[in-house]
N, C-alpha and C positions, 0 to 999 in steps of 0.2 A: 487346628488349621495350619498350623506351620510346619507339620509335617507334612502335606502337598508343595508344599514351593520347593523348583527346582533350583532354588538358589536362597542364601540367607537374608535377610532384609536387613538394613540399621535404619534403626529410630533416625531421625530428621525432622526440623522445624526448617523447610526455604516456602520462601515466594515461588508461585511458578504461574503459568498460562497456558489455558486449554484454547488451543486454534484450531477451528477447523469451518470450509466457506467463507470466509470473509471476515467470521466469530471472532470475539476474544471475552475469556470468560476468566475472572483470578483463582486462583487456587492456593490452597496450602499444600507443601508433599507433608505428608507425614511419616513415610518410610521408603525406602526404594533399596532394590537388588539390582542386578546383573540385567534381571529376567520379565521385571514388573516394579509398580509402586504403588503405595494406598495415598489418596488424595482425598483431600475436603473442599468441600465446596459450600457455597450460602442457599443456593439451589439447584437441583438438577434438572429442572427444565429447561428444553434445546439442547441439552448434550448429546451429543450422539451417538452409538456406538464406537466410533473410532475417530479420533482427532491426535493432534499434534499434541504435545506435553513440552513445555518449554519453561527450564529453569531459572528465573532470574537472577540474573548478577553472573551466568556463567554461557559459555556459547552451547548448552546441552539441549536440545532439539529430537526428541525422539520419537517416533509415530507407536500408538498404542491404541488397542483396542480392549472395550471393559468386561473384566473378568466375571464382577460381581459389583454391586449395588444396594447401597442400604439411605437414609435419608441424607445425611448430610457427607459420605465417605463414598468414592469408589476406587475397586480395586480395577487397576488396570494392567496386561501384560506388553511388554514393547514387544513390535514386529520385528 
């Protein structure tokens, strides 16, 4: 799998927040690039294909839409 990203990932344990309509959903990052990051979550219901990603504790805000999808992880690329 890691030879398709166009950029290298590092490991990461932050808080972050998925916004999107009004939403606020928490998240774990568990990795992020340049280009995209793998995120966890407690459920994926209501998420939606593209929301906001917001890292806590830093002013990082970046809009992403989801790459791939498994139960409790998605892989998202920023626009």
């Amino acid at each position: 799998m890691d030879n398709h990203r166009a950029a290298p990932r590092h490991r990461v344990l932050k808080a972050g927040s998925i916004e999107f309509n009004g939403g606020v959903i928490d998240c774990t990052i568990r990795n992020v690039s340049d280009t995209g990051a793998a995120i966890e979550v407690a459920s994926q219901l209501g998420i939606p294909d593209s929301f906001w990603l917001v890292i806590s504790g830093t002013h990082t805000r970046r809009h992403c839409r989801v790459a791939w999808r498994n139960e409790k992880r998605i892989g998202v690329a920023f626009d």
